[in-house]
NUDRENRO-95833 format. One record per residue (C-alpha): residue number from 1; y, z, x. Coordinates in nm, 4 decimals, always signed. Each point is the difference from the previous one (the first is absolute). Layout:
BEGIN
SITE tivex        Y        Z        X
SITE   NUM        Y        Z        X
...
//
This chain:
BEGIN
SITE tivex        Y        Z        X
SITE     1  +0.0000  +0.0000  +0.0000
SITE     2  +0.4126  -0.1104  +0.1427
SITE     3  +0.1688  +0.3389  +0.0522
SITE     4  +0.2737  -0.1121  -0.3160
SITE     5  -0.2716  -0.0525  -0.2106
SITE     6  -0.1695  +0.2059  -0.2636
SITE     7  -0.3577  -0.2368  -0.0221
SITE     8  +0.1555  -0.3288  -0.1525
SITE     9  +0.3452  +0.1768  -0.1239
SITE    10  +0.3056  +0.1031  +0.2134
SITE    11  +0.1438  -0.2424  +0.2736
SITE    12  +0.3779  -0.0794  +0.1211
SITE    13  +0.0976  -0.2463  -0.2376
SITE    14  +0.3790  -0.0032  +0.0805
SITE    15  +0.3088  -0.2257  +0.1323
SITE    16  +0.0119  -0.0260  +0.3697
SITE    17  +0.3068  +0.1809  +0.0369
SITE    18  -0.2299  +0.2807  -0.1398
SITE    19  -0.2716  +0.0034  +0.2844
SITE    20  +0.2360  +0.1944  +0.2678
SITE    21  +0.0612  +0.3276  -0.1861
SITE    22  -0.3573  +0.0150  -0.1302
SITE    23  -0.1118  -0.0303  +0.3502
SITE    24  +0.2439  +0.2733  +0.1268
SITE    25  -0.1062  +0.2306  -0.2497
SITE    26  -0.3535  -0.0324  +0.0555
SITE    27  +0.0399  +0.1137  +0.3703
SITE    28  +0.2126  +0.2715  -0.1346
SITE    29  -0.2824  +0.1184  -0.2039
SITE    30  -0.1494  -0.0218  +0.3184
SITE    31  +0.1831  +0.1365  +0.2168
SITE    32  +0.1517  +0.2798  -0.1870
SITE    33  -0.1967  +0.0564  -0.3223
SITE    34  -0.2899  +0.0814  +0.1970
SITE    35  +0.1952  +0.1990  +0.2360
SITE    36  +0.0504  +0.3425  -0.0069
SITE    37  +0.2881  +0.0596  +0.0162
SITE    38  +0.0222  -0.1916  -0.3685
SITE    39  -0.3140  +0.1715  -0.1271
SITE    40  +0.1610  +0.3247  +0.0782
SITE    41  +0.3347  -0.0337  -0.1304
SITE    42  -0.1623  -0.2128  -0.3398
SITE    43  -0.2062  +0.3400  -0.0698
SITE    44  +0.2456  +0.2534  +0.0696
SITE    45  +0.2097  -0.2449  -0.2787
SITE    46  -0.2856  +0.0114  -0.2438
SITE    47  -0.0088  +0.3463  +0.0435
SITE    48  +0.3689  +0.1406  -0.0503
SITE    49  +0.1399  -0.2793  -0.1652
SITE    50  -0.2159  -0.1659  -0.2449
SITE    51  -0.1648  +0.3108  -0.0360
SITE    52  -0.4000  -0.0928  +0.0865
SITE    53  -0.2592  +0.0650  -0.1322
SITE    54  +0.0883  -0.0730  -0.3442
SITE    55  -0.3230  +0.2052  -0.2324
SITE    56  -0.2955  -0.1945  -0.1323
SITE    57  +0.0099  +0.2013  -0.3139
SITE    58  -0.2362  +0.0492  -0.2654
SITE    59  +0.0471  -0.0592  -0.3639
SITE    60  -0.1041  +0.2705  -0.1784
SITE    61  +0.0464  -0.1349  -0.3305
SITE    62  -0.0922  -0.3159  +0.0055
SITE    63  -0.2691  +0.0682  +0.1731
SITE    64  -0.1431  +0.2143  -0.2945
SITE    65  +0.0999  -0.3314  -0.1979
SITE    66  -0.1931  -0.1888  +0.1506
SITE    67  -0.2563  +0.1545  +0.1613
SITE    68  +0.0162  -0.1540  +0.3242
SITE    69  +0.1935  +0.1972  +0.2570
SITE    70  +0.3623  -0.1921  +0.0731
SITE    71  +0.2025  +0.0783  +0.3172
SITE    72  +0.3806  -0.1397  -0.0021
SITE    73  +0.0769  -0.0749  +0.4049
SITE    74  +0.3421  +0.1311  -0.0503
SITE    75  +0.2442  -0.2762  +0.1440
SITE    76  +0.2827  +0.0786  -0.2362
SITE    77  +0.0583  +0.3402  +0.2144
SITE    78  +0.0997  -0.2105  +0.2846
SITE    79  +0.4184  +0.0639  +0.0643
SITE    80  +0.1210  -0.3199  -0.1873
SITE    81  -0.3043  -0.0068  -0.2609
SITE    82  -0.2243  -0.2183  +0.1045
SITE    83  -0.2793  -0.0997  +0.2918
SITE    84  +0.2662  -0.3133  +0.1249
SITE    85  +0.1870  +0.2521  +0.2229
SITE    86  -0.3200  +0.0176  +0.1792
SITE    87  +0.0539  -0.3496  +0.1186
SITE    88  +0.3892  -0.0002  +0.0453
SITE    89  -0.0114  +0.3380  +0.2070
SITE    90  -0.2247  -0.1981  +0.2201
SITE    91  +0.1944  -0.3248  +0.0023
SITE    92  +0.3908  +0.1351  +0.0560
SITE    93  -0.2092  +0.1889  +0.3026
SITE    94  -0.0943  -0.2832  +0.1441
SITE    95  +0.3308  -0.2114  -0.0811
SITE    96  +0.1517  +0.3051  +0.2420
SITE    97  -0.2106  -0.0332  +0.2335
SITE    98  +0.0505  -0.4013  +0.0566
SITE    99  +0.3826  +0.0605  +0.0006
SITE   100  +0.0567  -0.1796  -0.3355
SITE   101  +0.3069  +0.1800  -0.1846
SITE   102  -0.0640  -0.1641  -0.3307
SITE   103  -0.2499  -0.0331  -0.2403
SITE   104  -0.1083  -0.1972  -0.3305
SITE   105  -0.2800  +0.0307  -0.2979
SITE   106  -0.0270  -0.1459  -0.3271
SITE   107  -0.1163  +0.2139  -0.2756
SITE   108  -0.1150  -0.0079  -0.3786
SITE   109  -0.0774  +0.3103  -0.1754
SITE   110  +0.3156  +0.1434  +0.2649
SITE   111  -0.2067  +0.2792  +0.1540
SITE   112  -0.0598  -0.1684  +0.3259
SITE   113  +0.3788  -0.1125  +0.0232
SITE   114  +0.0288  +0.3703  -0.0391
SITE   115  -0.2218  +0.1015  +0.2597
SITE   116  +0.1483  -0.2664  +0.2263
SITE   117  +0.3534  +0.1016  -0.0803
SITE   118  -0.1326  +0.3841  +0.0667
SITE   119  -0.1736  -0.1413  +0.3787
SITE   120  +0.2994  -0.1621  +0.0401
SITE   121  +0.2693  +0.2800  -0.0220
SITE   122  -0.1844  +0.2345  +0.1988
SITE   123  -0.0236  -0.2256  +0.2536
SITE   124  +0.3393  -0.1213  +0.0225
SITE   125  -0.0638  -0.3771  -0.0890
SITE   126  +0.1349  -0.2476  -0.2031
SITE   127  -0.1771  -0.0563  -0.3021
SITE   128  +0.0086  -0.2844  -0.2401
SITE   129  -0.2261  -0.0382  -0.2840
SITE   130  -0.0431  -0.3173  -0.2198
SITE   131  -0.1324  +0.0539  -0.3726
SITE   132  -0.0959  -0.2227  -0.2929
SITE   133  +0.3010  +0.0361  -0.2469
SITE   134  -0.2192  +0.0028  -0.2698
SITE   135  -0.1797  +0.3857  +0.1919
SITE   136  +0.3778  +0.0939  +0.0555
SITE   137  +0.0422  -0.0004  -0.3437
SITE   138  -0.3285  +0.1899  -0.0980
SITE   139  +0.0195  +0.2739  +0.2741
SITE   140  +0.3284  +0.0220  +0.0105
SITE   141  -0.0027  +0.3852  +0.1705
SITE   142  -0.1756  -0.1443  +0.2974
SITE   143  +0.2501  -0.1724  +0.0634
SITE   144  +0.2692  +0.2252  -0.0348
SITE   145  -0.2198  +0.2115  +0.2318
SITE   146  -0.0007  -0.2522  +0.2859
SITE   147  +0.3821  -0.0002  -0.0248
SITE   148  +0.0330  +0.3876  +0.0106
SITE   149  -0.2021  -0.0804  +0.3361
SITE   150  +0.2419  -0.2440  +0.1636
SITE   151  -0.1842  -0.2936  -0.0872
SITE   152  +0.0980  -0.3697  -0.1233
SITE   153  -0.2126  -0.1326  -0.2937
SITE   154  -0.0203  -0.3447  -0.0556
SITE   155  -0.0490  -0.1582  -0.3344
SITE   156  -0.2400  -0.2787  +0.0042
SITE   157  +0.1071  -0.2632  -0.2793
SITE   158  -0.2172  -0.2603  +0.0735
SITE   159  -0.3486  -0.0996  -0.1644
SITE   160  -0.1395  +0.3141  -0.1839
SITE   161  +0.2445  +0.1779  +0.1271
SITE   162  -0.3068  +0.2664  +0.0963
SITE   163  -0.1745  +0.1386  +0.3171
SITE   164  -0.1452  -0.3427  +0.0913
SITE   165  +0.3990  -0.1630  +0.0689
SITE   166  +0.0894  +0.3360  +0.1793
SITE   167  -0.2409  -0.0686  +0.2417
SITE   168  +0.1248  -0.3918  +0.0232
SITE   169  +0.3497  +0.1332  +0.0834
SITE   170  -0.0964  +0.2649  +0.2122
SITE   171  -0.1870  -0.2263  +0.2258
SITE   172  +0.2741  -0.2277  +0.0081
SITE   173  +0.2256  +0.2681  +0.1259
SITE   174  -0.2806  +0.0991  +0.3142
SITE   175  +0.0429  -0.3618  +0.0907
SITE   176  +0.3719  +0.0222  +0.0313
SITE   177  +0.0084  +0.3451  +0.1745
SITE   178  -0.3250  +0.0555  +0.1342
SITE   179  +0.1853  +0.1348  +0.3138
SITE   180  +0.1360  +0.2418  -0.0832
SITE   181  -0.2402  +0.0715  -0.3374
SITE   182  -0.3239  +0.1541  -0.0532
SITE   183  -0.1318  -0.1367  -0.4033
SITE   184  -0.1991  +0.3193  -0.1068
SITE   185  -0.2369  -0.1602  -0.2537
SITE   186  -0.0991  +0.2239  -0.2634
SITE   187  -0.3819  -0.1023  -0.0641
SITE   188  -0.3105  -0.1278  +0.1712
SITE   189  +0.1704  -0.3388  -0.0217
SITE   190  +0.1467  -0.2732  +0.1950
SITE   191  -0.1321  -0.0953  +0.3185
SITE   192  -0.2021  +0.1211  +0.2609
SITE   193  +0.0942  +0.2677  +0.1708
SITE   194  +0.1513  +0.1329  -0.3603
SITE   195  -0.2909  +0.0673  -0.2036
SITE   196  -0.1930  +0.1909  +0.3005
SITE   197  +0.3528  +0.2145  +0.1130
SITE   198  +0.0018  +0.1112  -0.4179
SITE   199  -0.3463  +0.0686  -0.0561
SITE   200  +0.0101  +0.2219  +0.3541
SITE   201  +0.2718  +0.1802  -0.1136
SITE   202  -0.0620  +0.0584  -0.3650
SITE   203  -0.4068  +0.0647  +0.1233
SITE   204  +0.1260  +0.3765  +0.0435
SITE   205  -0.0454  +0.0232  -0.4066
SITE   206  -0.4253  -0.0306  +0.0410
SITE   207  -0.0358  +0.2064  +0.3151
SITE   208  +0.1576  +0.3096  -0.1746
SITE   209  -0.1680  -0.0899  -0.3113
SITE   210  -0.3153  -0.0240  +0.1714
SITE   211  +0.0823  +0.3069  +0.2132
SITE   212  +0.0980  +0.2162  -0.3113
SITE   213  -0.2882  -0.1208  -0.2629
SITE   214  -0.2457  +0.1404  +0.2828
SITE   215  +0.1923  +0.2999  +0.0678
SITE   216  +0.0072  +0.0639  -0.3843
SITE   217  -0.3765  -0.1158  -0.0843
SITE   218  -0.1654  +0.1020  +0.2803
SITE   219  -0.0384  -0.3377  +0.1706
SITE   220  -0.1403  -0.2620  -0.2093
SITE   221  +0.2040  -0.3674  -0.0671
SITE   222  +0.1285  -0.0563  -0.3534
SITE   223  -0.1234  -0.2611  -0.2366
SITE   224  +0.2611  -0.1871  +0.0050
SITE   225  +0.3365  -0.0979  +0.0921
SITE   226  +0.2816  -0.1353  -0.2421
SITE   227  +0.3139  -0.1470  +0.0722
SITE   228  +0.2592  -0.2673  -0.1740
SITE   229  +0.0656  -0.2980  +0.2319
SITE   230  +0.2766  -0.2121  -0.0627
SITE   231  +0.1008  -0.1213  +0.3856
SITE   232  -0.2615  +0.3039  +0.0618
SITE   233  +0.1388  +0.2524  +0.2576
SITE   234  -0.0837  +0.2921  -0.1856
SITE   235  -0.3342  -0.0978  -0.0556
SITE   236  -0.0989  -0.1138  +0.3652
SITE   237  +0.1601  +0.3384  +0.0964
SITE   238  -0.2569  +0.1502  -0.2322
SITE   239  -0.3084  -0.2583  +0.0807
SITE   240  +0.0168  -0.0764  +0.3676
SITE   241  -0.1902  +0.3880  +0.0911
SITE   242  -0.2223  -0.1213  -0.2719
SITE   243  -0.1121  -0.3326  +0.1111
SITE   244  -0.2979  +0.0495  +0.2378
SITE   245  -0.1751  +0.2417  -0.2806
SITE   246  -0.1735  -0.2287  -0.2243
SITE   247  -0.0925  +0.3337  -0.2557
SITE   248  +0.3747  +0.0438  -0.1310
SITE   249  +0.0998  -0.2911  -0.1911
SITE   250  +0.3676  -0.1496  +0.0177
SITE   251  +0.1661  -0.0776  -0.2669
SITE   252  +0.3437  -0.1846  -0.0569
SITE   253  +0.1762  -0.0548  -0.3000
SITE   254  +0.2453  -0.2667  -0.0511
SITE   255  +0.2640  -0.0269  -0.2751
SITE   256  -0.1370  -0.2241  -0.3018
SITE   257  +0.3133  -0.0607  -0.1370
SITE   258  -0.0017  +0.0171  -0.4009
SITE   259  -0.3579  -0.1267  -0.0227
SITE   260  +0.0655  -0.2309  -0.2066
SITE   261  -0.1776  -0.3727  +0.0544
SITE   262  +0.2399  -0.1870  +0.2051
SITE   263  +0.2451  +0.2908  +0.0908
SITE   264  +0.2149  +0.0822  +0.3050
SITE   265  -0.1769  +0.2241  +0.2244
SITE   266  -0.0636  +0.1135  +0.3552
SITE   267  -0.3601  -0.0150  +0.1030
SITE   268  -0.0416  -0.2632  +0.2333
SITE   269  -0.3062  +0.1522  +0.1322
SITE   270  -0.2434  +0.0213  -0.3512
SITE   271  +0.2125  -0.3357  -0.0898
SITE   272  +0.1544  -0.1729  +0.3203
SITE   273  -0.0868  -0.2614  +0.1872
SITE   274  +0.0271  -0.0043  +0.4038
SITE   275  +0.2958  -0.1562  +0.1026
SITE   276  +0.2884  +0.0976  +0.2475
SITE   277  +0.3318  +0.2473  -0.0621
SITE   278  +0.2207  +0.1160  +0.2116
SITE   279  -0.1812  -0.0640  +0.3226
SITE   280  -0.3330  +0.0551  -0.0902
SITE   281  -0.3363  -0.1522  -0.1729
SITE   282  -0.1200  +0.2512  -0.3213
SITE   283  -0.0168  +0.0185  -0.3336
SITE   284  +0.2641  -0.1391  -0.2098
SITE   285  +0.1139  -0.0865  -0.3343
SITE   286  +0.0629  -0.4069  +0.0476
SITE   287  -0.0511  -0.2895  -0.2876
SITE   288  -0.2383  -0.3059  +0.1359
SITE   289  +0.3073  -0.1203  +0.2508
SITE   290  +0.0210  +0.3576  +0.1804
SITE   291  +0.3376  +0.0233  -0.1764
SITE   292  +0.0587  +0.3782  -0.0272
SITE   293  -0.0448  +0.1386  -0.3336
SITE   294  +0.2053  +0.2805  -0.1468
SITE   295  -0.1447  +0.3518  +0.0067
SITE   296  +0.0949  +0.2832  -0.1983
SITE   297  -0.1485  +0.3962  -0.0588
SITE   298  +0.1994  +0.2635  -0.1678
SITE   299  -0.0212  +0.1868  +0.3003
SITE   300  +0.2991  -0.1953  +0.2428
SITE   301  -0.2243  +0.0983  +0.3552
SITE   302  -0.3032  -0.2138  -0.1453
SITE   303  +0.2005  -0.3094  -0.1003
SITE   304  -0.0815  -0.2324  +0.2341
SITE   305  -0.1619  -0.3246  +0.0154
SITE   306  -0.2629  +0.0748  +0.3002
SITE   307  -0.1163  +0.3213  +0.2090
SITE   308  -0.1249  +0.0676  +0.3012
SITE   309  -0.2474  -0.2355  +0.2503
SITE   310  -0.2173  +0.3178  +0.0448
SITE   311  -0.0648  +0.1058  -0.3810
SITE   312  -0.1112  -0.4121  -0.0101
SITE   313  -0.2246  +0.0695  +0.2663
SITE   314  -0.1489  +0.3232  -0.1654
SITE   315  -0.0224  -0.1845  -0.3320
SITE   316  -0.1851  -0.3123  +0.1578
SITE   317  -0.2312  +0.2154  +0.2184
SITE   318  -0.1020  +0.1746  -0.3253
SITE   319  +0.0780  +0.3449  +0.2124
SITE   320  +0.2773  +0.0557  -0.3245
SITE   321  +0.0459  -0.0540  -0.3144
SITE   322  +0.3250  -0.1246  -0.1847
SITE   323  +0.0902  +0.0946  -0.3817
SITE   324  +0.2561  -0.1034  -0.2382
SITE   325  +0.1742  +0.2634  -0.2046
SITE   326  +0.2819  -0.0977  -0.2415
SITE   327  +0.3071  +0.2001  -0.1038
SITE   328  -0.0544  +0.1796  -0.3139
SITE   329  -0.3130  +0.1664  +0.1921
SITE   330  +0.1955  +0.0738  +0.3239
SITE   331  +0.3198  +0.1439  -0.2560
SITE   332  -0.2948  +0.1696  -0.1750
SITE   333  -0.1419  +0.1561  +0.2939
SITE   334  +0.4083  +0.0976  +0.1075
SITE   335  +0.0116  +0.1900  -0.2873
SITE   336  -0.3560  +0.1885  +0.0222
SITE   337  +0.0866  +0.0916  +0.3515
SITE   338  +0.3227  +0.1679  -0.0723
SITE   339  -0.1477  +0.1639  -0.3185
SITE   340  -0.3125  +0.0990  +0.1497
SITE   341  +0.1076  +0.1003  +0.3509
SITE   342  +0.3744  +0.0403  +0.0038
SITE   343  +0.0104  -0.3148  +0.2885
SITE   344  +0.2295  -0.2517  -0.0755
SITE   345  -0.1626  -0.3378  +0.1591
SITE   346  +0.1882  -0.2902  +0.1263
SITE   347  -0.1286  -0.2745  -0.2220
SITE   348  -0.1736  -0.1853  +0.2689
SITE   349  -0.2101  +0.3023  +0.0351
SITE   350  -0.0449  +0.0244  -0.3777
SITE   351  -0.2151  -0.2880  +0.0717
SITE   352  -0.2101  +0.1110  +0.2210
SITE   353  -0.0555  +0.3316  -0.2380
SITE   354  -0.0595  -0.2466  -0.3471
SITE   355  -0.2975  -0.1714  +0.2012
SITE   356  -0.1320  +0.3220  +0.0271
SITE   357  +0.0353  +0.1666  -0.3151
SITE   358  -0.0895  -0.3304  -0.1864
SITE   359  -0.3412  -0.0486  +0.2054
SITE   360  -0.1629  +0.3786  -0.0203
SITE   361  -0.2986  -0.1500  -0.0669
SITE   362  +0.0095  -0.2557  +0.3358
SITE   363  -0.0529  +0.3592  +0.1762
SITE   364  -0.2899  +0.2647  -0.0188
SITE   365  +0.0311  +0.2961  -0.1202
SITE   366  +0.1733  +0.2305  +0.2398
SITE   367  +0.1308  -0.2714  +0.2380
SITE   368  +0.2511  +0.0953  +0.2448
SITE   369  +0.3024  -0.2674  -0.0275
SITE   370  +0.3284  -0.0171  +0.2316
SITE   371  +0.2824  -0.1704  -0.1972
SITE   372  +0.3064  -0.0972  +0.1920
SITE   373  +0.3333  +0.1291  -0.1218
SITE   374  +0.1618  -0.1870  +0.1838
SITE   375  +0.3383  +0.1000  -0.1649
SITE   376  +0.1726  +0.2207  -0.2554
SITE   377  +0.1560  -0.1514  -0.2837
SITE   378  +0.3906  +0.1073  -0.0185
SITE   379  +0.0637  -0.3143  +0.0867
SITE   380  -0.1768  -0.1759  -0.3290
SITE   381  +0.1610  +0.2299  -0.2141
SITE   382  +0.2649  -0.2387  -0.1648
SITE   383  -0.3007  -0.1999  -0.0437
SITE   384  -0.1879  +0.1899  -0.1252
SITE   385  +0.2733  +0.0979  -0.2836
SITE   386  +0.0055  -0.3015  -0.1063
SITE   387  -0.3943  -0.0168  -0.0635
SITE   388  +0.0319  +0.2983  -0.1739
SITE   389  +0.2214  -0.1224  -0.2213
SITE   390  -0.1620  -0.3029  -0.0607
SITE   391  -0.2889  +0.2048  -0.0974
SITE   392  +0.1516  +0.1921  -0.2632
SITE   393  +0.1636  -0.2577  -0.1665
SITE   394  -0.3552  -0.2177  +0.0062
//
């Protein structure tokens, strides 16, 4: 197997002009990633200022529910809310340590332009995020957030105006400054070195699971590992410890959209076809001329029209397996966690939890299941009104 590649998925499918940052930042991965001086500083980070190790917590009620036993990794603990600042810790580190004084992202659901904008200020760079106008709109306090921070957000005003053109523009900015610029992507997308520098960072999510689940059960693996994949960060955080032991299953659940025949939706990998996006071969959403197709999930971090090379790998290799839920049963399982728990999900998490609580009978009785929460749900909340709403008027 090529080093950029993922089996048949992954790759550097960029302009030329691309080629020389790429290679300079994979000899700074390298050179100092794997130094450790970097390891040292990243932990002590992770430590005091993200706050690790976030709990893998069990549910105690739904649990009862449902018979199985359900543990919540608790990513929404993080400072900023969610596993991205993980990643952007680990990025702005490295952005300091190559001598670049600015910094871009593109973001959807806003959590990751908030963890950038976070990295970024206690760091002392120059931050710039670029954002689908349409996900300014719908999460609207992350980007008021970002400001607070010192950042600039872009609005994004061209094609769906969504996660997918963010990226677009932000790549077209790292090819005008790439000097002076380090592009912190947010996902286990884009091309090689990108989806491998994510997946290392995030992969501190499965060793503590891992590390806690034997600590708390005396040693044994779970059953099975959940996790919502929409570029799939999160969930390769989650899946990567998993990998090499074939008795806990992985599970990933993309965003089905409505569910209605022919709807908008954002599961390129239980509906895709391979193709290439932003610098890499996967799983996309393309009609029979690899035109991109529009996406959509009513959770903003999912909506996007492909994911990462790696979950295609998993999914091809039959080592995972993908699922589609849609968004009455991820705003159904929102609700049931708040209710049940007192834990407000992000939505993209509420996905992850629907898949579970909608497929009891997929498990045995007594299984032990890690779900992702890979954020909380502030966030959603003007969203979420509006579903309301909507509901008691229906």
């Amino acid at each position: 197997m090529k080093k950029s590649y993922f089996g048949d998925f992954g790759g550097q499918f960029v302009p030329e002009l691309l080629m020389p940052p790429l290679f300079e930042l994979e000899k700074a991965i390298a050179e100092i990633v794997h130094g450790p001086e970097f390891q040292r500083r990243f932990a002590e980070l992770l430590a005091d200022y993200v706050g690790r190790p976030s709990p893998l917590y069990r549910c105690p009620n739904l649990s009862a529910d449902t018979g199985l036993n359900i543990w919540l990794k608790r990513e929404d603990l993080n400072h900023t809310g969610a596993h991205k600042i993980n990643n952007t810790m680990g990025q702005a580190l490295l952005a300091r340590m190559m001598g670049k004084p600015r910094i871009i992202a593109e973001t959807g659901a806003g959590q990751h332009g908030v963890a950038t904008a976070t990295a970024a200020a206690m760091m002392g760079l120059e931050c710039v995020v670029y954002m689908g106008a349409v996900d300014v709109a719908r999460q609207a306090h992350n980007v008021r957030r970002m400001e607070l921070l010192g950042t600039t957000v872009v609005a994004v005003h061209t094609g769906t105006k969504t996660l997918k053109d963010a990226t677009n523009q932000a790549f077209k900015d790292w090819i005008a400054n790439q000097r002076t610029t380090h592009y912190c992507i947010g996902s286990v997308v884009g091309p090689h070195p990108f989806p491998t520098l994510v997946r290392d960072f995030q992969s501190v999510i499965g060793r503590e699971a891992r590390s806690q689940f034997a600590a708390k059960t005396g040693g044994d693996l779970p059953a099975a590992v959940v996790a919502c994949v929409g570029g799939g960060s999160n969930a390769m955080g989650l899946f990567h410890e998993f990998v090499p032991h074939a008795s806990v299953r992985i599970i990933g659940v993309e965003a089905a959209g409505s569910g209605e025949p022919g709807c908008y939706h954002s599961a390129s990998l239980c509906k895709g076809t391979p193709g290439i996006l932003h610098g890499a071969k996967t799983q996309l959403l393309q009609d029979a001329d690899g035109q991109i197709e529009p996406s959509h999930s009513i959770a903003a971090g999912l909506d996007y029209p492909g994911t990462g090379p790696e979950h295609a790998a998993l999914k091809a290799s039959g080592r995972a397996t993908y699922v589609c839920v849609n968004d009455a049963q991820a705003f159904a399982a929102f609700k049931i966690l708040c209710r049940r728990e007192g834990i407000i999900p992000a939505l993209e998490s509420s996905h992850a939890v629907a898949y579970v609580l909608d497929n009891v009978s997929a498990f045995a009785p007594g299984d032990h299941v890690i779900i992702n929460l890979s954020g909380r749900g502030d966030k959603d909340l003007d969203i979420v009104e509006q579903l309301l709403k909507a509901e008691q008027k229906g």
